[in-house]
N, CA, C and O atoms as a Tripos MOL2 file, in Angstrom:
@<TRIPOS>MOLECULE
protein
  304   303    76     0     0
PROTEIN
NO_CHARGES

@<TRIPOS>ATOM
      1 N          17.6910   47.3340  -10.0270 N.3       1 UNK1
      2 CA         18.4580   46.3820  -10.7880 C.3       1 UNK1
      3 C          19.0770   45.3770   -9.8170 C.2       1 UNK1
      4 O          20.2680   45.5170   -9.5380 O.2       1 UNK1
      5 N          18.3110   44.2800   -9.2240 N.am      2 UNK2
      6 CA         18.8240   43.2830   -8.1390 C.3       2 UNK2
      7 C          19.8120   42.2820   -8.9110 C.2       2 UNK2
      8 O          19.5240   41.6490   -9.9270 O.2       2 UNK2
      9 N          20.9050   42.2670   -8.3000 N.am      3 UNK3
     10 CA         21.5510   41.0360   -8.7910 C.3       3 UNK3
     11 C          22.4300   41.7390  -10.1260 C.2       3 UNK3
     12 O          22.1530   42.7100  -10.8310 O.2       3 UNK3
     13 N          23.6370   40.7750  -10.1370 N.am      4 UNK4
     14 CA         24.5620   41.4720  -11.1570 C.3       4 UNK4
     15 C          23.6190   40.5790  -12.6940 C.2       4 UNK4
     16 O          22.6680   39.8220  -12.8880 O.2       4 UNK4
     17 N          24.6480   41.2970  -13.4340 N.am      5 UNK5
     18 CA         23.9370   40.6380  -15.0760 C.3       5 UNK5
     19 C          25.0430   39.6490  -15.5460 C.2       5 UNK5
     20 O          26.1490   40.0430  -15.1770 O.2       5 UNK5
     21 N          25.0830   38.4260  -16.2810 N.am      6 UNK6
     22 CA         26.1930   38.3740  -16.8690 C.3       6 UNK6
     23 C          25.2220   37.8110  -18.0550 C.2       6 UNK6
     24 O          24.1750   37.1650  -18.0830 O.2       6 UNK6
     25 N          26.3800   38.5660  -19.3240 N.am      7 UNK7
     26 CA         25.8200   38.9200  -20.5120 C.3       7 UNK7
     27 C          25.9570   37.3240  -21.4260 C.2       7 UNK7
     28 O          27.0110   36.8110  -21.8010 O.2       7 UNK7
     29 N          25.0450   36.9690  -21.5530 N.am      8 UNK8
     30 CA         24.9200   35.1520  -22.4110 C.3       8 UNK8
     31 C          24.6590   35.4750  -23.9920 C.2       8 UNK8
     32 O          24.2730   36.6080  -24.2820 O.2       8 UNK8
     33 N          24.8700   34.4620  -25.0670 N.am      9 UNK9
     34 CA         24.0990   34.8180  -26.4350 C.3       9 UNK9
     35 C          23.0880   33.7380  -26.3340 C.2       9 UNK9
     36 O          23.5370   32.7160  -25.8170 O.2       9 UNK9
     37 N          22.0960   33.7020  -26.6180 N.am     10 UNK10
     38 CA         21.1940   33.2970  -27.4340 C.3      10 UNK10
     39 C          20.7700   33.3370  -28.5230 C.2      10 UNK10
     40 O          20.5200   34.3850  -29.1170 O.2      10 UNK10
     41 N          20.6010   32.0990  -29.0160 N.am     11 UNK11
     42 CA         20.2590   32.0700  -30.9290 C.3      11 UNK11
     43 C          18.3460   32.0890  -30.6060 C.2      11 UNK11
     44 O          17.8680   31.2410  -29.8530 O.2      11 UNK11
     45 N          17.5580   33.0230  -31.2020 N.am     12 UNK12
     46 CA         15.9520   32.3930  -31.1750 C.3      12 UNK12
     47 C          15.8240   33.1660  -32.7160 C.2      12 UNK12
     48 O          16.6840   33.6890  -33.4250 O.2      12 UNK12
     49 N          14.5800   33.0140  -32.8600 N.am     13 UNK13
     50 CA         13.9690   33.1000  -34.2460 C.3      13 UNK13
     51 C          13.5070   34.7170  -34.1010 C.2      13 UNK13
     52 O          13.0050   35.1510  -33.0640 O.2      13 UNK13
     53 N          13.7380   35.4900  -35.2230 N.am     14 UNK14
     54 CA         13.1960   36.4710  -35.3400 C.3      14 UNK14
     55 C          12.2090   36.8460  -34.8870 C.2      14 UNK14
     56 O          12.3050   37.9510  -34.3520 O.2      14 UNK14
     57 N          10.8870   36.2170  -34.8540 N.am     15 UNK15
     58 CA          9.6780   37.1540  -34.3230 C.3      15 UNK15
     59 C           9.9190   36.5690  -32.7750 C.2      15 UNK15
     60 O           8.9580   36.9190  -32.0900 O.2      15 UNK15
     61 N          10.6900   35.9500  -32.1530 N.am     16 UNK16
     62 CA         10.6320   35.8430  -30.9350 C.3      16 UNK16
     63 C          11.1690   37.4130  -30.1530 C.2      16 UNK16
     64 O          10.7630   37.9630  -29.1290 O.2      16 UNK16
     65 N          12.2040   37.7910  -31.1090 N.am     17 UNK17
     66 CA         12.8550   38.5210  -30.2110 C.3      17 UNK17
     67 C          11.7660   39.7740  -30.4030 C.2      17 UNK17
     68 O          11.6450   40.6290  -29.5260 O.2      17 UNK17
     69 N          10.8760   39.8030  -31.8080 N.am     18 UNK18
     70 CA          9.8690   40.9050  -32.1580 C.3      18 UNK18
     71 C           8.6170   41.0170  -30.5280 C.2      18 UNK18
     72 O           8.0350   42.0240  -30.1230 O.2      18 UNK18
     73 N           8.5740   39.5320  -29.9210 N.am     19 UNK19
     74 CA          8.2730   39.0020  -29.0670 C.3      19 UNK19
     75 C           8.2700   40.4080  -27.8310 C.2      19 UNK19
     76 O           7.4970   41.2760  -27.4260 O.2      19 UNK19
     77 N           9.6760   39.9290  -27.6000 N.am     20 UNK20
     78 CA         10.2750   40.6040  -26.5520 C.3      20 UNK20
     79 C          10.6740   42.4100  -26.1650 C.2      20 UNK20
     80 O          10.8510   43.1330  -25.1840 O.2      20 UNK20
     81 N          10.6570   42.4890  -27.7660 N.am     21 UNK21
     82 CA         10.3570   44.2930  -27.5380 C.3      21 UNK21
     83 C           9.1500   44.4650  -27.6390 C.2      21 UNK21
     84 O           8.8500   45.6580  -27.6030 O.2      21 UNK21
     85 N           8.4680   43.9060  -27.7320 N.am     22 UNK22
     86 CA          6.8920   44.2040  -28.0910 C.3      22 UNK22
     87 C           6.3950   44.0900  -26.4910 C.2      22 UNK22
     88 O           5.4540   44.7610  -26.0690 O.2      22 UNK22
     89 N           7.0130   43.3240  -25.8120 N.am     23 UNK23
     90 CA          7.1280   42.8780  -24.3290 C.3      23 UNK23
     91 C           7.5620   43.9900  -23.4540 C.2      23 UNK23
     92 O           6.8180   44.4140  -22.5700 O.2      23 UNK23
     93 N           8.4830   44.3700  -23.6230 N.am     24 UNK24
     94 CA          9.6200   45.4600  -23.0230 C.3      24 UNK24
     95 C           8.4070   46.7740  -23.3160 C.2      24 UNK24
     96 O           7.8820   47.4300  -22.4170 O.2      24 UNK24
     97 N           8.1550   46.9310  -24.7410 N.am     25 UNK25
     98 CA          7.2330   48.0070  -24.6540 C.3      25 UNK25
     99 C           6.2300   48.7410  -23.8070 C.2      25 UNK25
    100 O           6.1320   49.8180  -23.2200 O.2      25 UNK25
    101 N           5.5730   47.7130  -24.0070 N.am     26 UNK26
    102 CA          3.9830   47.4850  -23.8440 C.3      26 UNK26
    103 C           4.0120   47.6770  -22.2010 C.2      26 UNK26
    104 O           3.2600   48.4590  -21.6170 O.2      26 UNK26
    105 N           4.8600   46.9580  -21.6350 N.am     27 UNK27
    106 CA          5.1460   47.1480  -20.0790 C.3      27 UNK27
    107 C           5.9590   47.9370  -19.4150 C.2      27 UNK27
    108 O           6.0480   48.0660  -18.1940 O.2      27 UNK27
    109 N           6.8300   48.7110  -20.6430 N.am     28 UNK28
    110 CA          7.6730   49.6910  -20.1030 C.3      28 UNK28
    111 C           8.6430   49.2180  -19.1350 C.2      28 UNK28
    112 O           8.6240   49.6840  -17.9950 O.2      28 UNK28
    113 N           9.6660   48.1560  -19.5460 N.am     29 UNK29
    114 CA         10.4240   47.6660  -19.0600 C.3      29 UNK29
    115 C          12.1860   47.8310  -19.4090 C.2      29 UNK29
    116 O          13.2300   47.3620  -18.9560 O.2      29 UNK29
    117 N          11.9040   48.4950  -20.1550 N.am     30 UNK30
    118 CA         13.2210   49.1710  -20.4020 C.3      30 UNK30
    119 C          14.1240   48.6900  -22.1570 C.2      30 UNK30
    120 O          14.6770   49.3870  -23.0080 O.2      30 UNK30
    121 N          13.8630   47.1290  -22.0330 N.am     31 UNK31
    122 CA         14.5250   46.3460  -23.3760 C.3      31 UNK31
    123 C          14.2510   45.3000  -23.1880 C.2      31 UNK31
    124 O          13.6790   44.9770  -22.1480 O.2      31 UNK31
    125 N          14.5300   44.5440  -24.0160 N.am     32 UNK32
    126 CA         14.4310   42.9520  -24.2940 C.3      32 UNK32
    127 C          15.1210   42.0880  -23.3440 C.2      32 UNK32
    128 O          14.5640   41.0780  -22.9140 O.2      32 UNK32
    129 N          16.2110   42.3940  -23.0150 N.am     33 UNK33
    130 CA         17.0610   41.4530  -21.7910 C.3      33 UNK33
    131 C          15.9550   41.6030  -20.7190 C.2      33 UNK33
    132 O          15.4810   40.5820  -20.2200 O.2      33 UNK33
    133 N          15.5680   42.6980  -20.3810 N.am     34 UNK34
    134 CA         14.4310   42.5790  -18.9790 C.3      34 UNK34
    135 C          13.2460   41.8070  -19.2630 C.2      34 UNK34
    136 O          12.6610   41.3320  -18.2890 O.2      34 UNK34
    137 N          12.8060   41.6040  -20.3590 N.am     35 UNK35
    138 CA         11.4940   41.1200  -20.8790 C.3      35 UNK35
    139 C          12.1060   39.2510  -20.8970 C.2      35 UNK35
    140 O          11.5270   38.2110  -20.5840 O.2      35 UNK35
    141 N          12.6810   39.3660  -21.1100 N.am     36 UNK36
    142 CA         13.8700   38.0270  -20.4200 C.3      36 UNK36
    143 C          13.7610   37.0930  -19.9100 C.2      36 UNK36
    144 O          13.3890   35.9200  -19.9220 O.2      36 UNK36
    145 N          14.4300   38.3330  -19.1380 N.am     37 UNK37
    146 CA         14.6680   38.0790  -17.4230 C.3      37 UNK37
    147 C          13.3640   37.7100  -16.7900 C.2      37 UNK37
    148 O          13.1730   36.6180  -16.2560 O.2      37 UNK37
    149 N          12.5730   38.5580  -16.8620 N.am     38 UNK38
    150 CA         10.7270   38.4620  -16.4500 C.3      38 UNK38
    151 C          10.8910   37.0490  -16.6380 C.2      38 UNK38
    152 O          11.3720   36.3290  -15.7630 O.2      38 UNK38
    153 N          10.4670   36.5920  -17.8630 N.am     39 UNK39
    154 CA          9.9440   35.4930  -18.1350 C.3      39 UNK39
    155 C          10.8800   34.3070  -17.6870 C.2      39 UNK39
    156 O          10.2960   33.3000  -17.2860 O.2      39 UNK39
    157 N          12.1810   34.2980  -17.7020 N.am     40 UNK40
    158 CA         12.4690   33.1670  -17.5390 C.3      40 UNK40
    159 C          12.5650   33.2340  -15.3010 C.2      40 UNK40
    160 O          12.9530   32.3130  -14.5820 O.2      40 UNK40
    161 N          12.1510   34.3840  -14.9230 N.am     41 UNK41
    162 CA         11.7000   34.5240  -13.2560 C.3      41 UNK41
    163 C          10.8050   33.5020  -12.7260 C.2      41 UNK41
    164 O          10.9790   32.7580  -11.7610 O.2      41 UNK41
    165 N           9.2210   33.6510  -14.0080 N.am     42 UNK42
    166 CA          8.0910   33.3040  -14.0460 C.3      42 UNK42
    167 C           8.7970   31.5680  -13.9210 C.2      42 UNK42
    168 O           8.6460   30.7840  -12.9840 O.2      42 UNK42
    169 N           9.4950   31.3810  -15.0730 N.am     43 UNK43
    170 CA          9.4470   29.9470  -15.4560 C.3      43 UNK43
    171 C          10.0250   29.4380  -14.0860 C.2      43 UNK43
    172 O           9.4630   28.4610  -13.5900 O.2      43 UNK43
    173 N          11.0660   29.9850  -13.4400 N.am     44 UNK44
    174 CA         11.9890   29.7750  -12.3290 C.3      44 UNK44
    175 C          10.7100   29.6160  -10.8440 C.2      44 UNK44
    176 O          10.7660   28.7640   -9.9570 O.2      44 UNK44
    177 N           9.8170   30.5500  -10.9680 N.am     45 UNK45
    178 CA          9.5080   30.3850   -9.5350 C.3      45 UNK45
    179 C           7.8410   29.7500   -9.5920 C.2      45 UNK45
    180 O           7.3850   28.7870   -8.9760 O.2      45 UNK45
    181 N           7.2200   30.5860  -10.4710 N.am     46 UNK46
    182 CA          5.5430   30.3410  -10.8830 C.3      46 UNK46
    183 C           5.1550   29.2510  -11.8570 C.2      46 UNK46
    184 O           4.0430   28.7260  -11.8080 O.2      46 UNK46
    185 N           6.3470   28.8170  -13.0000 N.am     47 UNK47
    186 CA          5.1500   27.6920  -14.0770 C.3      47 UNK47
    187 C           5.8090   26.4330  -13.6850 C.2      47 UNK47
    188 O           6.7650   26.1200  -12.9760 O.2      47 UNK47
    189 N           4.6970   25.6640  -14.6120 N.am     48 UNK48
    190 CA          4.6870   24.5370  -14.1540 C.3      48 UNK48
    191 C           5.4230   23.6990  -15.3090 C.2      48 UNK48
    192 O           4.8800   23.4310  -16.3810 O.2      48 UNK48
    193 N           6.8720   23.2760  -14.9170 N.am     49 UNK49
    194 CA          7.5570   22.7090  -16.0370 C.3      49 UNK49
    195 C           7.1580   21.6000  -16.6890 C.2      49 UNK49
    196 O           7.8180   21.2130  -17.6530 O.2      49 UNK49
    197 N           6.3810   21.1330  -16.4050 N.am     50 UNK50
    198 CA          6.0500   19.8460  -17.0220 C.3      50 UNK50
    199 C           5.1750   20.4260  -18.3040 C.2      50 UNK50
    200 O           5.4380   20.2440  -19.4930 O.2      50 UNK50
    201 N           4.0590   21.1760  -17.7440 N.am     51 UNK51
    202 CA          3.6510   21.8530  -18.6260 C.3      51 UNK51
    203 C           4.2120   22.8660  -20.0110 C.2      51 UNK51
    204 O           3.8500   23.1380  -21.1550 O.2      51 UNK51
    205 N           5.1890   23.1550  -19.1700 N.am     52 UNK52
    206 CA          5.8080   24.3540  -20.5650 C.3      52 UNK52
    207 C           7.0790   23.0610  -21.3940 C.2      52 UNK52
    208 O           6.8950   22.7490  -22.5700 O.2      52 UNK52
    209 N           7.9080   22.6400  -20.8370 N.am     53 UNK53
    210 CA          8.6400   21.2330  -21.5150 C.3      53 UNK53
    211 C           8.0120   19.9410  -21.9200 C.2      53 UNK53
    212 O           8.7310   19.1170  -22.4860 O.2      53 UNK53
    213 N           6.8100   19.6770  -21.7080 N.am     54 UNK54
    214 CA          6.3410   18.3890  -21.9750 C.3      54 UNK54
    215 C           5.5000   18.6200  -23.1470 C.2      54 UNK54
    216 O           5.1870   17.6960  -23.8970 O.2      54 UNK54
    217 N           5.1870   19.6280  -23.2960 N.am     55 UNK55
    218 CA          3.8210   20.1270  -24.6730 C.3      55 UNK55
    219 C           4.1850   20.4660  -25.3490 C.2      55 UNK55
    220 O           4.7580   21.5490  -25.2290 O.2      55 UNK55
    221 N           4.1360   19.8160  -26.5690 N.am     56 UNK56
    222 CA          4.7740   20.1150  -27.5080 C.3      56 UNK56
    223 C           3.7600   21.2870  -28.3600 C.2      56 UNK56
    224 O           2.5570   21.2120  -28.6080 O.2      56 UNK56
    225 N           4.8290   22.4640  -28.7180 N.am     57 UNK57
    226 CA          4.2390   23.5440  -29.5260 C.3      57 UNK57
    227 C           5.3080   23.8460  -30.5820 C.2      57 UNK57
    228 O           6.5140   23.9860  -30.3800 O.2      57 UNK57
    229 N           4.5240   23.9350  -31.9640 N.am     58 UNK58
    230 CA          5.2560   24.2120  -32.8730 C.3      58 UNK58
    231 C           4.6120   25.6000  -33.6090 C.2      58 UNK58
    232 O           3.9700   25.9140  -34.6110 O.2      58 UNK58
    233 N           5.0870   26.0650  -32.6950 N.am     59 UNK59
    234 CA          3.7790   28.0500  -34.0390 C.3      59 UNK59
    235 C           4.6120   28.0180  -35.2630 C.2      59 UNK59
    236 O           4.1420   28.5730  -36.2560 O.2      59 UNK59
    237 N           5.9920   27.3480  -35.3650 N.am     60 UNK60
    238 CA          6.1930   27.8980  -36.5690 C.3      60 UNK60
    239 C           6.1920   26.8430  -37.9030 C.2      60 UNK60
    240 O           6.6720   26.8250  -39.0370 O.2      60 UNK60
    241 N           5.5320   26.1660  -37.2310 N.am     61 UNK61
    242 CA          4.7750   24.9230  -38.7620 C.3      61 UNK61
    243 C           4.0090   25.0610  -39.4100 C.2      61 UNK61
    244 O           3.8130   24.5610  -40.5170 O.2      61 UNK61
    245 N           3.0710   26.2140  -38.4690 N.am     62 UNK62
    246 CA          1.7940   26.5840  -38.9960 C.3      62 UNK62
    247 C           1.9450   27.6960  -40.1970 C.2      62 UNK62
    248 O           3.0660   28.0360  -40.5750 O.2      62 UNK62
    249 N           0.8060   28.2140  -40.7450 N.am     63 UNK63
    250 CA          0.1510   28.9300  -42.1540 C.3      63 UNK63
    251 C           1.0280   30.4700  -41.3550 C.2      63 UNK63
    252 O           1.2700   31.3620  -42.1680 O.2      63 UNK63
    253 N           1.4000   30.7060  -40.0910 N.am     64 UNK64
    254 CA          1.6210   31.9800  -39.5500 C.3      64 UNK64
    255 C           3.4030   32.3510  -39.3630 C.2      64 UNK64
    256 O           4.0570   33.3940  -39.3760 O.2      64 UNK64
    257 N           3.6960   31.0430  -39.2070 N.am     65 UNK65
    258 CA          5.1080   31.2200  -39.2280 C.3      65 UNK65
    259 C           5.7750   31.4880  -38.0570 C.2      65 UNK65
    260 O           6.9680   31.2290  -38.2160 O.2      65 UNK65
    261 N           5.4390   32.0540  -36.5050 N.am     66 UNK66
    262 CA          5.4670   32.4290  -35.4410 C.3      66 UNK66
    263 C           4.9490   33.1940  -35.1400 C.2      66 UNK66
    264 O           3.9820   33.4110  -35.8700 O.2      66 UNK66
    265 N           5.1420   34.3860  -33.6780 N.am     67 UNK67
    266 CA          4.2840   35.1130  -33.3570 C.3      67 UNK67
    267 C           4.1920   36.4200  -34.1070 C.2      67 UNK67
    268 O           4.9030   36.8780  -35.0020 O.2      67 UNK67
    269 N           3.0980   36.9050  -33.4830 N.am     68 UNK68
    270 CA          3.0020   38.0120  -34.7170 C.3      68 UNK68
    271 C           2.2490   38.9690  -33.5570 C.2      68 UNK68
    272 O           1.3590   38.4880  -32.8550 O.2      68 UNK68
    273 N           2.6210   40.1620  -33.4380 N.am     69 UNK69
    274 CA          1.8810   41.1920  -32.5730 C.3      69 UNK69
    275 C           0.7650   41.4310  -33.1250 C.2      69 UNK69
    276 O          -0.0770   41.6310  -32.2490 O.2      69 UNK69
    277 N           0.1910   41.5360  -34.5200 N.am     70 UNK70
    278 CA         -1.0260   41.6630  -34.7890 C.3      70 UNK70
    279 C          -2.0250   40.2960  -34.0010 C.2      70 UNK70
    280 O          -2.9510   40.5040  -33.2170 O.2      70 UNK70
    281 N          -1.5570   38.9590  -34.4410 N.am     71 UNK71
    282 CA         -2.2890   37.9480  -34.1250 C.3      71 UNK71
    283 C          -2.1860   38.0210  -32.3290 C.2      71 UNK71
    284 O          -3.3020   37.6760  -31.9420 O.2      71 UNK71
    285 N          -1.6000   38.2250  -31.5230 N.am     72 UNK72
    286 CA         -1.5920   38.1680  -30.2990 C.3      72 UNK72
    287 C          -2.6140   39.6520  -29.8360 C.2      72 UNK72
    288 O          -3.1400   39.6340  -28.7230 O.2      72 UNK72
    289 N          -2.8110   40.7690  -30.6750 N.am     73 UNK73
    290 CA         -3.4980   41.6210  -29.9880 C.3      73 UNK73
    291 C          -4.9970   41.3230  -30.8160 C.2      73 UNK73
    292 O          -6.0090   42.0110  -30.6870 O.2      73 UNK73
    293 N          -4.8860   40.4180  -31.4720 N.am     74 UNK74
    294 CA         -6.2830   40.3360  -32.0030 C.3      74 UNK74
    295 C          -7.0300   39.0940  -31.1110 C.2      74 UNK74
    296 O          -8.2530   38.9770  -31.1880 O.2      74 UNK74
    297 N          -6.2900   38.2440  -30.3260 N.am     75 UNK75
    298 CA         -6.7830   37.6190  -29.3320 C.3      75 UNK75
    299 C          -7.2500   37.8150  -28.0010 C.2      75 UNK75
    300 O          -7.6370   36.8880  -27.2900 O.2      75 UNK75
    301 N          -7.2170   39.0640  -27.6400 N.am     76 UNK76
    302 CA         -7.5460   39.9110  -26.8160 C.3      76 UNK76
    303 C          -8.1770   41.1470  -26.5050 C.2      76 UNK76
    304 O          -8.2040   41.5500  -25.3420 O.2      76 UNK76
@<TRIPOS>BOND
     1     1     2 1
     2     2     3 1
     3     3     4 2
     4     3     5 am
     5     5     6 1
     6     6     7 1
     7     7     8 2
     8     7     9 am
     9     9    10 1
    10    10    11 1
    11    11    12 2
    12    11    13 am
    13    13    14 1
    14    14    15 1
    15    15    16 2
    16    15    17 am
    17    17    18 1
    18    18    19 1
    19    19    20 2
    20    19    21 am
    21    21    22 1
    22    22    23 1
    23    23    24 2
    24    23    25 am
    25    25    26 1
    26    26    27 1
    27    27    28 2
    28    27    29 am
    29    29    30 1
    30    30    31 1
    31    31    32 2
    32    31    33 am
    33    33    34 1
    34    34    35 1
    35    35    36 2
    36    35    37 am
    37    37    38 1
    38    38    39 1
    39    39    40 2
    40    39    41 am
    41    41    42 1
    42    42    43 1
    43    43    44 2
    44    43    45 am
    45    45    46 1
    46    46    47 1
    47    47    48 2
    48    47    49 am
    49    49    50 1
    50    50    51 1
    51    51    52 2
    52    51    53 am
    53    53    54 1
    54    54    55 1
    55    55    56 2
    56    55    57 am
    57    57    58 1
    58    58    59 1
    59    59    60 2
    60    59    61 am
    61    61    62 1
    62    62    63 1
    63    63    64 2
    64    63    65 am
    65    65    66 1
    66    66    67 1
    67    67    68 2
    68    67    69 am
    69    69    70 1
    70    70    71 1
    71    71    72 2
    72    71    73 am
    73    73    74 1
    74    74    75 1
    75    75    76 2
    76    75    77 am
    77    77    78 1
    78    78    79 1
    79    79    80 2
    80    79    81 am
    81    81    82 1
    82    82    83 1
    83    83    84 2
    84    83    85 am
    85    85    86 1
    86    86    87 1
    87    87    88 2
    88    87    89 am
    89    89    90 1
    90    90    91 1
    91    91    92 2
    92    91    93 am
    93    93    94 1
    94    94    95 1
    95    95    96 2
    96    95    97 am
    97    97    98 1
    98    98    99 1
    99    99   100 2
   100    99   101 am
   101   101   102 1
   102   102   103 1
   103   103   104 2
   104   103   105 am
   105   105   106 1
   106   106   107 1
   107   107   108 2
   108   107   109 am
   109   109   110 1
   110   110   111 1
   111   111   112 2
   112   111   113 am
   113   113   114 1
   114   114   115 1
   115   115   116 2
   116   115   117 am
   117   117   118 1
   118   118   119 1
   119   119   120 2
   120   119   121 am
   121   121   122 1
   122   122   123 1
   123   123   124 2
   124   123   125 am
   125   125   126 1
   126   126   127 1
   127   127   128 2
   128   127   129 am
   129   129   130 1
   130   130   131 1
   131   131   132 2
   132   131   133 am
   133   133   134 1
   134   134   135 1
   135   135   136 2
   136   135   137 am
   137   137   138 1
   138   138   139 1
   139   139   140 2
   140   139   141 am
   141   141   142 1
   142   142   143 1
   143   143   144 2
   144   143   145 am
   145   145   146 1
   146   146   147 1
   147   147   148 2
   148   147   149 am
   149   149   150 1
   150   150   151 1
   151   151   152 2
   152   151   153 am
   153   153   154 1
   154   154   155 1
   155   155   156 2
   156   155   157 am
   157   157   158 1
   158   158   159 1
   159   159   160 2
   160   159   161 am
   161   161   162 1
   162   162   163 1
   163   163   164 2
   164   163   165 am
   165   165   166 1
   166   166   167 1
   167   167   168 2
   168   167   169 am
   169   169   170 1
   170   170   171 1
   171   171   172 2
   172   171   173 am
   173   173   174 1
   174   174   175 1
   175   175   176 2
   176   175   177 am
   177   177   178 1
   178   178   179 1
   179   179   180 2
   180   179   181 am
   181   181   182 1
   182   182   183 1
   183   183   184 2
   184   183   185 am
   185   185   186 1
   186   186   187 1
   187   187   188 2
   188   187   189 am
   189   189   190 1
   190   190   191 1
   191   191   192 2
   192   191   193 am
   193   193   194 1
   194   194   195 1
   195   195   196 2
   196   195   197 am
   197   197   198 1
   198   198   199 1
   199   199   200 2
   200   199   201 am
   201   201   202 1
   202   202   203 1
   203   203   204 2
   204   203   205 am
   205   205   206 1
   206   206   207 1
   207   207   208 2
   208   207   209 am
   209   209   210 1
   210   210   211 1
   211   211   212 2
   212   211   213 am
   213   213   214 1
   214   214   215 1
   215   215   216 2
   216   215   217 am
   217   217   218 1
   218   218   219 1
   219   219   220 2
   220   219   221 am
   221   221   222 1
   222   222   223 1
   223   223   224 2
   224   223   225 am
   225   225   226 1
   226   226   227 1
   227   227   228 2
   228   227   229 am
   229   229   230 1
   230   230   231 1
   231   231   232 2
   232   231   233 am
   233   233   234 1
   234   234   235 1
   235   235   236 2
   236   235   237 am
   237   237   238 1
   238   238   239 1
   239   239   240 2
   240   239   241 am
   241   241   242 1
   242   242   243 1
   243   243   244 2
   244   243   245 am
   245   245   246 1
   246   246   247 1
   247   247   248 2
   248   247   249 am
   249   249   250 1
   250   250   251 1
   251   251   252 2
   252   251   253 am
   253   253   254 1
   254   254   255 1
   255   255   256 2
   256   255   257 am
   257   257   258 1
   258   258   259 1
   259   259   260 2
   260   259   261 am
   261   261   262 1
   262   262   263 1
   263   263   264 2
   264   263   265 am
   265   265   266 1
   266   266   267 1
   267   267   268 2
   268   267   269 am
   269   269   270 1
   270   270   271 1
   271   271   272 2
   272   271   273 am
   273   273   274 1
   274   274   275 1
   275   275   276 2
   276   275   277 am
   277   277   278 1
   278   278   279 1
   279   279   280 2
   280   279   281 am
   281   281   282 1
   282   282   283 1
   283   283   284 2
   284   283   285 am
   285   285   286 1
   286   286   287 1
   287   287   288 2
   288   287   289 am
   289   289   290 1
   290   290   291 1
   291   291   292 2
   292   291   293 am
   293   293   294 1
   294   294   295 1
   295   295   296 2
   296   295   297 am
   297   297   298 1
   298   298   299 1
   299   299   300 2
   300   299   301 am
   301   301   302 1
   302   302   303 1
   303   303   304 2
@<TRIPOS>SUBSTRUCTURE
     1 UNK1         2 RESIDUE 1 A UNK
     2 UNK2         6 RESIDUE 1 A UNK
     3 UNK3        10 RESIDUE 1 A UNK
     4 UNK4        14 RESIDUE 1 A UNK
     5 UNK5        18 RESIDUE 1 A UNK
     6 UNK6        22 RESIDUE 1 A UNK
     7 UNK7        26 RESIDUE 1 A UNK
     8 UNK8        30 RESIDUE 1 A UNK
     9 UNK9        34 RESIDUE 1 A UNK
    10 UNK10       38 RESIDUE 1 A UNK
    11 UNK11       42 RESIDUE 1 A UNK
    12 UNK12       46 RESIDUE 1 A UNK
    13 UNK13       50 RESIDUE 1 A UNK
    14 UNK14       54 RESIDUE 1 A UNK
    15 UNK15       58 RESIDUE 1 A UNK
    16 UNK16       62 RESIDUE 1 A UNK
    17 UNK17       66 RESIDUE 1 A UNK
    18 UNK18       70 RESIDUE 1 A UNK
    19 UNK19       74 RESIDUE 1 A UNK
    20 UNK20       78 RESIDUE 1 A UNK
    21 UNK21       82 RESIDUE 1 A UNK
    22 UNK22       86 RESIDUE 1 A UNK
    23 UNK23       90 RESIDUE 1 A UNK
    24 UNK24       94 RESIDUE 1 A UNK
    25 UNK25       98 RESIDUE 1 A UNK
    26 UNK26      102 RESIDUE 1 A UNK
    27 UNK27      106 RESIDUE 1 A UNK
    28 UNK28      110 RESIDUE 1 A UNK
    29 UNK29      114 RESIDUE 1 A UNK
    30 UNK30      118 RESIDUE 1 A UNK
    31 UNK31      122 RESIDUE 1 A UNK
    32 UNK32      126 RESIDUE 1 A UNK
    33 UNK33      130 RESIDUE 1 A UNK
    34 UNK34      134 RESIDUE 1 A UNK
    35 UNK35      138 RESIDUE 1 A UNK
    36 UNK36      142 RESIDUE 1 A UNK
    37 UNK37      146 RESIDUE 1 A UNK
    38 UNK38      150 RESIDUE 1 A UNK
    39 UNK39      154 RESIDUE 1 A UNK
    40 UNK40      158 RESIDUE 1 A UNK
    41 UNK41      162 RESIDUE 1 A UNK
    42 UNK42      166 RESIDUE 1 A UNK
    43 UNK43      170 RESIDUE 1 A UNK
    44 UNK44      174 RESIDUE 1 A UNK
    45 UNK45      178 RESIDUE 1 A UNK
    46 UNK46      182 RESIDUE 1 A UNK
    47 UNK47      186 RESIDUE 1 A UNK
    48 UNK48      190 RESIDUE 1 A UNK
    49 UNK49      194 RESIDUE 1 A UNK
    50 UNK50      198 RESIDUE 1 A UNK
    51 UNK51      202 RESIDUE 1 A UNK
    52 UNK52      206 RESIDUE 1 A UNK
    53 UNK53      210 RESIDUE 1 A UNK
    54 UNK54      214 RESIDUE 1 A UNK
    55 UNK55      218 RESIDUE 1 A UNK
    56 UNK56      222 RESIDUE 1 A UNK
    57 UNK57      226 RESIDUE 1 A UNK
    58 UNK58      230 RESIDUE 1 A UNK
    59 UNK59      234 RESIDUE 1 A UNK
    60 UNK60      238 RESIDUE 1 A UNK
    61 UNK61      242 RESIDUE 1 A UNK
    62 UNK62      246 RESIDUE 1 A UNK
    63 UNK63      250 RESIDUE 1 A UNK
    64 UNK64      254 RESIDUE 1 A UNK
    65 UNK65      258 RESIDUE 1 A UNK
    66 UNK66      262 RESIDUE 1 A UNK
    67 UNK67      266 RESIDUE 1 A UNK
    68 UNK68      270 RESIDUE 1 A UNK
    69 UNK69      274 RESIDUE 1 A UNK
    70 UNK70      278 RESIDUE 1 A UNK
    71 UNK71      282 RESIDUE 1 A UNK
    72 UNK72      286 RESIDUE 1 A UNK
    73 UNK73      290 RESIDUE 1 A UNK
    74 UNK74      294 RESIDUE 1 A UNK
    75 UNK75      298 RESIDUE 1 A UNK
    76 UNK76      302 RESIDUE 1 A UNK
């Protein structure tokens, strides 16, 4: 556990956070704050911001409504 925690709220949409335990699971990461943390690491050191802020994505305009663990394991 590197580094202290300090505890923030975030407002996101329901299947996001379905997102994130499905995340935490699958990788055995303990909970959703770590599944997080991961990702916003990635965004911090590995992606490419232009890419993830400049593109616009809307999943939840579509016929699906957001993510869905069925539709993400059926893509793979």
């Amino acid at each position: 556990m590197a580094g202290a925690k300090t505890e923030v709220e975030f407002k996101v949409q329901k299947d996001l956070v379905k997102m994130l335990e499905y995340i935490a699971e699958k990788y055995k990461l303990g909970d959703k704050d770590k599944a997080l943390r991961c990702v916003l690491d990635y965004v911090a050191t590995d992606a490419d911001w232009d890419e993830i802020f400049k593109t616009i994505r809307c999943i939840r305009c579509g016929p699906d409504g957001g993510w869905s663990q069925e539709a993400h394991e059926a893509k793979q």
